[in-house]
Gaussian input, Z-matrix of N, CA and C with variables (Angstrom, degrees):
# hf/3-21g

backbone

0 1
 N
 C     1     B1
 C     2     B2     1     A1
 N     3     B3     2     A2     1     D1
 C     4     B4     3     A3     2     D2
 C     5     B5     4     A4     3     D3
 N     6     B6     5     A5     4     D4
 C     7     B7     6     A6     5     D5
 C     8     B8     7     A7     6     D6
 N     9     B9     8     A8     7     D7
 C    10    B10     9     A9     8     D8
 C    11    B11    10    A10     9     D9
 N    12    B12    11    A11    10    D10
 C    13    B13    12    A12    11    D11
 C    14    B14    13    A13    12    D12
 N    15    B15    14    A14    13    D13
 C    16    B16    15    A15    14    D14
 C    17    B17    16    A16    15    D15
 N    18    B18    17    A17    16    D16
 C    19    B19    18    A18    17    D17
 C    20    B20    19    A19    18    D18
 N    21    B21    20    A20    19    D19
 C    22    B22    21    A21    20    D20
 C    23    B23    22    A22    21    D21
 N    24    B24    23    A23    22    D22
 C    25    B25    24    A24    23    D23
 C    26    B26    25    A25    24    D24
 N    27    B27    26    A26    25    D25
 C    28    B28    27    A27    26    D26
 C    29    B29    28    A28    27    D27
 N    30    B30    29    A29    28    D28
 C    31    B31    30    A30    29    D29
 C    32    B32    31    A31    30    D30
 N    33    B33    32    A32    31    D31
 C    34    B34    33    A33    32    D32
 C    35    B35    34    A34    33    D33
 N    36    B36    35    A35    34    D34
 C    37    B37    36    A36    35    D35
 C    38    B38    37    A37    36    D36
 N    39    B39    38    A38    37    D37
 C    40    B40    39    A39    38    D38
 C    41    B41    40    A40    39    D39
 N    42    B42    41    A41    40    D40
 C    43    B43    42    A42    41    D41
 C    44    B44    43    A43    42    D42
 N    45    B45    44    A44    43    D43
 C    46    B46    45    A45    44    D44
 C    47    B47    46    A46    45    D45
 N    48    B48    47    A47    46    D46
 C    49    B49    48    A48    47    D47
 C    50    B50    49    A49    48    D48
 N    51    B51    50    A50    49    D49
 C    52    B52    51    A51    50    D50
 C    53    B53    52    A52    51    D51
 N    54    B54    53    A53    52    D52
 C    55    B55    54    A54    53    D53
 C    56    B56    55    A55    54    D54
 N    57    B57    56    A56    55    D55
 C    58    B58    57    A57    56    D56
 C    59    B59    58    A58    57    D57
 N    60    B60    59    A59    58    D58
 C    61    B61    60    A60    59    D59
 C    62    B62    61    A61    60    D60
 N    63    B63    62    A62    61    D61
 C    64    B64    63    A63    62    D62
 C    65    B65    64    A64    63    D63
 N    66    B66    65    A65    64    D64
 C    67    B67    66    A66    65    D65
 C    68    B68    67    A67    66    D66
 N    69    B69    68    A68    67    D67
 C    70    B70    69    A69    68    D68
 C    71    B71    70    A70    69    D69
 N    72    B72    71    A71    70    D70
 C    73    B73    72    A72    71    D71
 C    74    B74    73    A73    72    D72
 N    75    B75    74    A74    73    D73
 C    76    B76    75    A75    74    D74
 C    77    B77    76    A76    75    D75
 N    78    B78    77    A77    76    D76
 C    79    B79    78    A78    77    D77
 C    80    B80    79    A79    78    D78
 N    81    B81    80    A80    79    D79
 C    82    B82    81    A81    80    D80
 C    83    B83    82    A82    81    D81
 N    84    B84    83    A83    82    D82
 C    85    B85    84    A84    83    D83
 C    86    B86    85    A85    84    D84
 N    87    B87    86    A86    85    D85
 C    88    B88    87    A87    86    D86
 C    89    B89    88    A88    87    D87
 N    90    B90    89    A89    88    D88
 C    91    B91    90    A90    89    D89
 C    92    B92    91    A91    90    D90
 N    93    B93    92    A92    91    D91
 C    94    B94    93    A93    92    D92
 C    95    B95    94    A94    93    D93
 N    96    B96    95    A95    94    D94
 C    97    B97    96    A96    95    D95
 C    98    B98    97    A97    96    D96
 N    99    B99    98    A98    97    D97
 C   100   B100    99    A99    98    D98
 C   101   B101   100   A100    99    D99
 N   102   B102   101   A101   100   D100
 C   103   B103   102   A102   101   D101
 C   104   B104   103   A103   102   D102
 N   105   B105   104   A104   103   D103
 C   106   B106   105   A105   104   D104
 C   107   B107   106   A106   105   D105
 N   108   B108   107   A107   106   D106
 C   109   B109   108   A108   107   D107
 C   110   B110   109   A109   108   D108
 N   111   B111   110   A110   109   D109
 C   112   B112   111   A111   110   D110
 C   113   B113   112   A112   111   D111
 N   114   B114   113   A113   112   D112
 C   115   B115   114   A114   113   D113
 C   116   B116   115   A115   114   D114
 N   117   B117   116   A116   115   D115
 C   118   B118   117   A117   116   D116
 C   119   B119   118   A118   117   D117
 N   120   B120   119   A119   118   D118
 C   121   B121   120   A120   119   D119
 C   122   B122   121   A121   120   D120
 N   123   B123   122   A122   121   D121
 C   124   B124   123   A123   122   D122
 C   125   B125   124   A124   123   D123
 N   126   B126   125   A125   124   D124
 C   127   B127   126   A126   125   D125
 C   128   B128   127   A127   126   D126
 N   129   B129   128   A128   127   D127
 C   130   B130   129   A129   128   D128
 C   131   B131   130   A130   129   D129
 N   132   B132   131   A131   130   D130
 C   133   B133   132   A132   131   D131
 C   134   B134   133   A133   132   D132
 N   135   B135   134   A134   133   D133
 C   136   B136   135   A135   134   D134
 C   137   B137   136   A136   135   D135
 N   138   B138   137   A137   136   D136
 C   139   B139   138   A138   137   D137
 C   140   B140   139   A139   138   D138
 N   141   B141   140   A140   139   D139
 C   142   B142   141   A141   140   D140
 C   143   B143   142   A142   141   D141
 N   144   B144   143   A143   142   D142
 C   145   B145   144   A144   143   D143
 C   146   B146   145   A145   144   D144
 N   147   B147   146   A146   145   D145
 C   148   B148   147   A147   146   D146
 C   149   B149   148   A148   147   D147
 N   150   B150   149   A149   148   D148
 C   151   B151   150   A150   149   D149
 C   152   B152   151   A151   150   D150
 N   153   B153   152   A152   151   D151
 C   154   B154   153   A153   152   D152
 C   155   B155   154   A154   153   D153
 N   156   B156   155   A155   154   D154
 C   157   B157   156   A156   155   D155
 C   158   B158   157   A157   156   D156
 N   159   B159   158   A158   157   D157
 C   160   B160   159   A159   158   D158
 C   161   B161   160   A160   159   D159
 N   162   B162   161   A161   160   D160
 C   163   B163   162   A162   161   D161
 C   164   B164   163   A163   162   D162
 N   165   B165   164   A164   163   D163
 C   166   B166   165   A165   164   D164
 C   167   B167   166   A166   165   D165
 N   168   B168   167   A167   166   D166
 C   169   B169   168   A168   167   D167
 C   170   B170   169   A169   168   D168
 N   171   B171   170   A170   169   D169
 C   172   B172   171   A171   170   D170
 C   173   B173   172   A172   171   D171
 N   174   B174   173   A173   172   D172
 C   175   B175   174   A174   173   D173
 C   176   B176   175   A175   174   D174
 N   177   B177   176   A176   175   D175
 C   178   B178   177   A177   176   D176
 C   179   B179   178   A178   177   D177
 N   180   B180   179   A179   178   D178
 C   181   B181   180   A180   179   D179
 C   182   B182   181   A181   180   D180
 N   183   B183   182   A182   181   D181
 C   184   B184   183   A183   182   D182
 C   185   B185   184   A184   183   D183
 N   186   B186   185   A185   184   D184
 C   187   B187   186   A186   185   D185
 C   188   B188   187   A187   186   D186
 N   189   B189   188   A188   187   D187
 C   190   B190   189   A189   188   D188
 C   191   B191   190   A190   189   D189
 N   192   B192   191   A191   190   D190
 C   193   B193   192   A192   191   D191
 C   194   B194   193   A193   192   D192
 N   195   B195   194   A194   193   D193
 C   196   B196   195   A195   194   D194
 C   197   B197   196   A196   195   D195
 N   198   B198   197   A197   196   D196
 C   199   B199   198   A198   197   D197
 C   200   B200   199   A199   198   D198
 N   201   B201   200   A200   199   D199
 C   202   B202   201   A201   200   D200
 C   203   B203   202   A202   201   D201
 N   204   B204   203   A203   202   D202
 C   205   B205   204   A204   203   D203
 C   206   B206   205   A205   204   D204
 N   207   B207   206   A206   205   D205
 C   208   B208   207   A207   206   D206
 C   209   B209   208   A208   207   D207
 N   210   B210   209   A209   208   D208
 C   211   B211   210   A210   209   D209
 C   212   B212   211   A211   210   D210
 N   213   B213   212   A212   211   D211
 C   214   B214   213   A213   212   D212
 C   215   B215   214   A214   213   D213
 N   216   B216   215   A215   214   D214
 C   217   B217   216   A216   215   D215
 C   218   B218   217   A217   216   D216
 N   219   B219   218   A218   217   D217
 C   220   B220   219   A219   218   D218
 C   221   B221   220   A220   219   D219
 N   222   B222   221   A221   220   D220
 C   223   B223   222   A222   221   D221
 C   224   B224   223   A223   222   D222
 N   225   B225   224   A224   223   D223
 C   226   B226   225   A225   224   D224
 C   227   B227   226   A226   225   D225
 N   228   B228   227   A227   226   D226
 C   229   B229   228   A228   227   D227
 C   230   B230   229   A229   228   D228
 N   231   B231   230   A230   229   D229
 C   232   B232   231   A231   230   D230
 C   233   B233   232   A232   231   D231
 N   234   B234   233   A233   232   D232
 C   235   B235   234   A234   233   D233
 C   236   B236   235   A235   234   D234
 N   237   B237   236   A236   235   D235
 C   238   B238   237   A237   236   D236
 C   239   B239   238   A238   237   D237
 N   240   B240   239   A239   238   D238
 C   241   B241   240   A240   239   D239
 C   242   B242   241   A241   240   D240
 N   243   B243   242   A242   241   D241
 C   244   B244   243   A243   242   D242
 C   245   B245   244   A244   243   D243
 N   246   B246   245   A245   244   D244
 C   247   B247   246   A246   245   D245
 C   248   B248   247   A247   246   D246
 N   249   B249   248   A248   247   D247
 C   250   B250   249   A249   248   D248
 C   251   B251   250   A250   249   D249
 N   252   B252   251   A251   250   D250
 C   253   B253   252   A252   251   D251
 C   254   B254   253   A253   252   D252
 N   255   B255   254   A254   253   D253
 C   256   B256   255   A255   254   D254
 C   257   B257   256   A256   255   D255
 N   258   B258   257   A257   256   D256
 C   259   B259   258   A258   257   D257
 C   260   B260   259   A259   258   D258
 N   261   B261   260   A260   259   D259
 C   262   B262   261   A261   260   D260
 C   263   B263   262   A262   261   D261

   B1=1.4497
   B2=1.5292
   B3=1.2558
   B4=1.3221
   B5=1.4008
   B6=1.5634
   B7=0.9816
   B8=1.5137
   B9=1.3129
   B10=1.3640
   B11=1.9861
   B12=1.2286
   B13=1.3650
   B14=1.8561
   B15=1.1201
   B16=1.5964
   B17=2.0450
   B18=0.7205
   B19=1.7377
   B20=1.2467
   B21=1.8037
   B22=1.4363
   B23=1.0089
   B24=1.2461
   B25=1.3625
   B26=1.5494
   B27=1.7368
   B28=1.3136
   B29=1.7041
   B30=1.4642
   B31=1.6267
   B32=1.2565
   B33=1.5976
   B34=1.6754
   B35=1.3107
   B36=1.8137
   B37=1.3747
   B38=1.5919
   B39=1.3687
   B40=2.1615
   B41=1.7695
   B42=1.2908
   B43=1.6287
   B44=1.2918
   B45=1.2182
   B46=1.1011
   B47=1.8733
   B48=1.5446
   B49=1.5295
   B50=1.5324
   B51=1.6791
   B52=1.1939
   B53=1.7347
   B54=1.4915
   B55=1.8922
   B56=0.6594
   B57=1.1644
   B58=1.2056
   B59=1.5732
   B60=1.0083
   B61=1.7809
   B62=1.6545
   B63=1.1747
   B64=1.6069
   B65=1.8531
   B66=1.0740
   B67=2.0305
   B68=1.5825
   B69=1.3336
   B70=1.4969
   B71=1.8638
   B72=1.5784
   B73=1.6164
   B74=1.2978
   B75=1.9801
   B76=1.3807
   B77=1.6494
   B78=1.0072
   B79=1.8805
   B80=1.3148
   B81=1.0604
   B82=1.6067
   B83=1.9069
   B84=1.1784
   B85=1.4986
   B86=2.4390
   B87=1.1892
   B88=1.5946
   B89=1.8652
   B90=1.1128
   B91=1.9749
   B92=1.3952
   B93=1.3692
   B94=1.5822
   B95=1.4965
   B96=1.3210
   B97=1.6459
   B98=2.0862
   B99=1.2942
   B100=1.8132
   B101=1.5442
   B102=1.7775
   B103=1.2491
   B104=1.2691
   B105=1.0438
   B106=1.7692
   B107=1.6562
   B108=1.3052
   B109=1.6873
   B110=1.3862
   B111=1.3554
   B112=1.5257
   B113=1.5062
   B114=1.1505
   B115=1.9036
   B116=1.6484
   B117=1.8542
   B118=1.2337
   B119=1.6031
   B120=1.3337
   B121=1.2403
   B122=1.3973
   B123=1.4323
   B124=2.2494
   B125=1.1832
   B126=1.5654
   B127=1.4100
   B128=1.7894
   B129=1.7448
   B130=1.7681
   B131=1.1010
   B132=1.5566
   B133=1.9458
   B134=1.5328
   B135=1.3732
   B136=0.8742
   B137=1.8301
   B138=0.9356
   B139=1.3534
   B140=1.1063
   B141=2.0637
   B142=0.9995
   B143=1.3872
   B144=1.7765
   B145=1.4281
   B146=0.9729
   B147=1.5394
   B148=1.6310
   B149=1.0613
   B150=1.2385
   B151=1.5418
   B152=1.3422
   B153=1.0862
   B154=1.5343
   B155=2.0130
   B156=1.3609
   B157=1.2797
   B158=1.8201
   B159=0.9455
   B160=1.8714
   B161=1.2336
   B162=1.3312
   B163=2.0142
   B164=1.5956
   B165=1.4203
   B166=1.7615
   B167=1.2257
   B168=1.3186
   B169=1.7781
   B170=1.4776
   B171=1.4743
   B172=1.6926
   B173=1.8220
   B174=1.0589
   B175=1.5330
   B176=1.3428
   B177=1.2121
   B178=1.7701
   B179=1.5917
   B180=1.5722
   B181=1.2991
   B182=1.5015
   B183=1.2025
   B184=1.3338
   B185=1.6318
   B186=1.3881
   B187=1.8017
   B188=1.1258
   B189=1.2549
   B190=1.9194
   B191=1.4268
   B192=1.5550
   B193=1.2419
   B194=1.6063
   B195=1.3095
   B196=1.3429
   B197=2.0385
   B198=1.5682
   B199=0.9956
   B200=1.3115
   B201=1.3848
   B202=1.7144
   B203=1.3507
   B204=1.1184
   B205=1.7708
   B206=1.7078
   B207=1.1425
   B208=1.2140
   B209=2.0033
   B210=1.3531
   B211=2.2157
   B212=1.7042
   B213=1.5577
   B214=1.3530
   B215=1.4013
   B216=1.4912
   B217=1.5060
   B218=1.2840
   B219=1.2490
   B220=1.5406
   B221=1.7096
   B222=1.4179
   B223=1.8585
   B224=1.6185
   B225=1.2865
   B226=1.6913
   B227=1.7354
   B228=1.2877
   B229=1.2530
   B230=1.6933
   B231=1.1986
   B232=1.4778
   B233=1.6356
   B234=1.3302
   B235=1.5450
   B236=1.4478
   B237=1.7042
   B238=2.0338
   B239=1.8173
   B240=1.7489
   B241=1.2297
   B242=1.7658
   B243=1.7824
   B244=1.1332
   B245=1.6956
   B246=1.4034
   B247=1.8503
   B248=1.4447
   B249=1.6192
   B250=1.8932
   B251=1.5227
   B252=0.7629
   B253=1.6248
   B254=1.5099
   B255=1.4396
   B256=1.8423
   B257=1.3899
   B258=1.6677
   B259=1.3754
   B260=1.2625
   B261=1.6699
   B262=1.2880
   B263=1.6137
   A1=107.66
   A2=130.30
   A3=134.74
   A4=96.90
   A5=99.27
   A6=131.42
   A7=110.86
   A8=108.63
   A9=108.83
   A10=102.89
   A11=121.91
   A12=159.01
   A13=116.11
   A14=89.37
   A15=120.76
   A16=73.97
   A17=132.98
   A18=140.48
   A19=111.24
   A20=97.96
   A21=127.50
   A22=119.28
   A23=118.10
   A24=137.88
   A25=127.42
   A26=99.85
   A27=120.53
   A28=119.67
   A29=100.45
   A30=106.52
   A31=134.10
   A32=101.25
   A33=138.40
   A34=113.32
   A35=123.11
   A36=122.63
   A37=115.59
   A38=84.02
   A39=83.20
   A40=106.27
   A41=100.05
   A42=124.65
   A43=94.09
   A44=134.62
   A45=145.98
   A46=128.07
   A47=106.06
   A48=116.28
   A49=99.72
   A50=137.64
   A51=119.43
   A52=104.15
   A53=104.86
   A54=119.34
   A55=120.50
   A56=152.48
   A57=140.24
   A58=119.33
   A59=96.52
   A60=108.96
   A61=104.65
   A62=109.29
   A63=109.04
   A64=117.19
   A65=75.49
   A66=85.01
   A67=104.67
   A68=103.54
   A69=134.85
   A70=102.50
   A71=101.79
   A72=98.25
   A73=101.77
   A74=124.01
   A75=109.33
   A76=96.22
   A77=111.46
   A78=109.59
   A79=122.99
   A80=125.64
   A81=129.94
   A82=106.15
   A83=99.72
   A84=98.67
   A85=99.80
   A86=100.95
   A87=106.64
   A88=75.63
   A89=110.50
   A90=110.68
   A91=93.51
   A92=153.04
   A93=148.19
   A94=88.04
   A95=110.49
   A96=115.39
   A97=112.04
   A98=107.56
   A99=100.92
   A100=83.26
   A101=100.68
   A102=120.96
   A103=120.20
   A104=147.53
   A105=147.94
   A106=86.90
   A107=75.70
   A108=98.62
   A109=116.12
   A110=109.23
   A111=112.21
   A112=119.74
   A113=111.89
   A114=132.86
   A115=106.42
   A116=92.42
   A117=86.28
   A118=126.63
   A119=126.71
   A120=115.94
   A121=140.39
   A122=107.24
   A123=106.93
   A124=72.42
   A125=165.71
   A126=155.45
   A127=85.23
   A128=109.04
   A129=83.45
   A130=101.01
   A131=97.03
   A132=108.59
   A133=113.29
   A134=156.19
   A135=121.23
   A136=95.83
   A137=139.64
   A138=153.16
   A139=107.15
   A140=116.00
   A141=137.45
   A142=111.33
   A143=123.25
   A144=126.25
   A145=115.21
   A146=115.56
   A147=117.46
   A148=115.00
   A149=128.34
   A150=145.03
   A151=117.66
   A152=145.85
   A153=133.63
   A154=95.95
   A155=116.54
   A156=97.49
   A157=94.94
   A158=102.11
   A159=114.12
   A160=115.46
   A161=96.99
   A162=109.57
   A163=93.98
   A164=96.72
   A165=107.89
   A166=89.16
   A167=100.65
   A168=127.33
   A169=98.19
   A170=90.03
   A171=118.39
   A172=93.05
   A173=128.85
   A174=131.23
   A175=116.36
   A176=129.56
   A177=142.20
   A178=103.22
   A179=92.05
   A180=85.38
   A181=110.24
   A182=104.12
   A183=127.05
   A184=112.79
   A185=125.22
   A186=139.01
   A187=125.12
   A188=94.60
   A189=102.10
   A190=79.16
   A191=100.51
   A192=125.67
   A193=86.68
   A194=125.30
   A195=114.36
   A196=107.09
   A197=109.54
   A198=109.14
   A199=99.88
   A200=115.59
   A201=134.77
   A202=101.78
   A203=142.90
   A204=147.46
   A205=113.45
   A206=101.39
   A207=94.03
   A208=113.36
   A209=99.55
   A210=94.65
   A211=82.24
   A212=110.67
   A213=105.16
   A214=133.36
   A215=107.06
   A216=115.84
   A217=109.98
   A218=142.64
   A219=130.47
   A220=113.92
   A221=81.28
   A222=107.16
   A223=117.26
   A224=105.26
   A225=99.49
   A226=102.92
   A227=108.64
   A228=121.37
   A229=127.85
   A230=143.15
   A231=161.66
   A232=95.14
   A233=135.29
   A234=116.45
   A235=99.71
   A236=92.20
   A237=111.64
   A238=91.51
   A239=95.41
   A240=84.38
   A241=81.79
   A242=113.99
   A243=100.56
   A244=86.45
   A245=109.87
   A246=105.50
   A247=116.54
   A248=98.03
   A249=93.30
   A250=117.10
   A251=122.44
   A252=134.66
   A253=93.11
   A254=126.32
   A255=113.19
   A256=76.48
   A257=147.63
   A258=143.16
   A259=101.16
   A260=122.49
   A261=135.82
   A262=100.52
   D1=138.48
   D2=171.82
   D3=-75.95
   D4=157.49
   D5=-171.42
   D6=-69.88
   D7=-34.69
   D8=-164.06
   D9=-86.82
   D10=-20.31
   D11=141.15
   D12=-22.71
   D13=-56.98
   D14=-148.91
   D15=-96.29
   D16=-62.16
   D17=178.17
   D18=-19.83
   D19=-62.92
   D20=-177.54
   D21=-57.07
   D22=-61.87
   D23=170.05
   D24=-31.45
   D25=-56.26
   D26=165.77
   D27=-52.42
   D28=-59.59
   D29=171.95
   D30=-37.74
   D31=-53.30
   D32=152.50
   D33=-28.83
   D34=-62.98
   D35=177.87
   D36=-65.41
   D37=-21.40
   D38=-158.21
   D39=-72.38
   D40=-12.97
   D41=-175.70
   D42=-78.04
   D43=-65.13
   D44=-168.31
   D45=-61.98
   D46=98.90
   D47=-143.87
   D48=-42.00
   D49=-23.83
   D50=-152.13
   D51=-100.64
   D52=-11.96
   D53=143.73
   D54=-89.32
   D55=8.39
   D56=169.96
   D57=-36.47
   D58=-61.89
   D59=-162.75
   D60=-97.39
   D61=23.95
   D62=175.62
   D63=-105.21
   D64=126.81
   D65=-173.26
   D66=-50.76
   D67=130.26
   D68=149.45
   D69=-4.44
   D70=-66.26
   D71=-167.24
   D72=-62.57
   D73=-26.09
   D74=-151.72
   D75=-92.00
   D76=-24.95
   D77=162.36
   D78=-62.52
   D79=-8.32
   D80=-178.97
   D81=-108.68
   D82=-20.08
   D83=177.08
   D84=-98.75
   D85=-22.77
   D86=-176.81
   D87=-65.46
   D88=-68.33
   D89=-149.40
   D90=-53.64
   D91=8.92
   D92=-166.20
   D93=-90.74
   D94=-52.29
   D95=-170.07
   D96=-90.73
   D97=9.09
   D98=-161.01
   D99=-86.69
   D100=149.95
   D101=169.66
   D102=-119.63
   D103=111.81
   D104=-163.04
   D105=-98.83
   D106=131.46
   D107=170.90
   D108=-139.70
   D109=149.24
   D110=-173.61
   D111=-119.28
   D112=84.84
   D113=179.51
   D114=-65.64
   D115=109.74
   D116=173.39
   D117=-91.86
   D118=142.51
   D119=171.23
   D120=-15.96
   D121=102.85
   D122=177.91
   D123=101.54
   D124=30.03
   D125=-157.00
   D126=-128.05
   D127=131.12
   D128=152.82
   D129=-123.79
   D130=147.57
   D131=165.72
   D132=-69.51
   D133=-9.79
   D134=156.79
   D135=-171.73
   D136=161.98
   D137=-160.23
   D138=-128.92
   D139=142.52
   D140=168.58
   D141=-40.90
   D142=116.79
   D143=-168.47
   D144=116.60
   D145=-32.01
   D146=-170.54
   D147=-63.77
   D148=159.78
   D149=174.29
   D150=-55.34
   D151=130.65
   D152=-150.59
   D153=-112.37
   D154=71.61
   D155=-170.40
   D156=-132.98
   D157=48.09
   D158=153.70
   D159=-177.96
   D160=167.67
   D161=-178.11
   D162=-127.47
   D163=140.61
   D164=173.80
   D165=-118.36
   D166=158.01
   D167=153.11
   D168=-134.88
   D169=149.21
   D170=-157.81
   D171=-84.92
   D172=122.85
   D173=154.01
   D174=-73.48
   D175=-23.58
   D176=-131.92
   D177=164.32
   D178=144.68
   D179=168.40
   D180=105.37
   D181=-175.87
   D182=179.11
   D183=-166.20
   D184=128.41
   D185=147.67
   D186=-89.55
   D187=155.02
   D188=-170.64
   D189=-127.08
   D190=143.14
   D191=-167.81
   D192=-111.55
   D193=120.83
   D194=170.99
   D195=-158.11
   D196=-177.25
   D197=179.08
   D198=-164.21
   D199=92.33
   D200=-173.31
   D201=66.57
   D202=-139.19
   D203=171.38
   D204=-59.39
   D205=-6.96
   D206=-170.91
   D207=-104.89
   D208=131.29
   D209=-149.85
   D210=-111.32
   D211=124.33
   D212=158.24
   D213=-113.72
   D214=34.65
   D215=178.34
   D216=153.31
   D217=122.74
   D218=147.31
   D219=-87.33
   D220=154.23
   D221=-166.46
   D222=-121.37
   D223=131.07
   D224=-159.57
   D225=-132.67
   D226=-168.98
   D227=-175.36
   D228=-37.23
   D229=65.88
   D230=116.19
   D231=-169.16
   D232=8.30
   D233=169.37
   D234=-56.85
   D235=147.58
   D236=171.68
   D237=-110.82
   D238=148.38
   D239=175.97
   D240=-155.84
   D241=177.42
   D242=171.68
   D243=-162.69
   D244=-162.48
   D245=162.11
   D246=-70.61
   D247=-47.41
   D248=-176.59
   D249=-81.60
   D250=31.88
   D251=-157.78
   D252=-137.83
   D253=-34.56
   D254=-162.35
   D255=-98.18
   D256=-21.53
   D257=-143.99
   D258=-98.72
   D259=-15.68
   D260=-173.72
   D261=-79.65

């Protein structure tokens, strides 16, 4: 990640209530492993059952939290969310 990247990124989390309170070093060692991904619209990231082995936060955008017709929340710009986290 560039540096100038890696800045953004950091700023981005520290905004973000569930970083908030996480040290400088521990955001620079989290961004070693972050993966940006780009979800396209009507796209889902992952389905009831799935394996619960990441957390996103939203950059952009908006999710619909749902399960067939039935919507239990949309999630927007710095919400964290994951499988075991919507199951909570």
């Amino acid at each position: 990640m560039l540096e100038s990247d890696l800045k953004q990124t950091i700023a981005f989390l520290k905004e973000v209530p569930f970083f908030s309170e996480i040290s400088q070093e521990s955001l620079i060692h989290l961004c070693e492993d972050l993966n940006y991904e780009i979800i396209e619209q009507n796209s889902s990231i992952f389905k009831k059952g799935d394996f619960g082995d990441a957390m996103y936060v939203i950059l952009s955008g908006k999710v619909k939290v749902h399960d067939k017709k039935h919507i239990y929340d949309h999630l927007s710009v710095g919400d964290c969310f994951g499988e075991y986290a919507l199951i909570d």
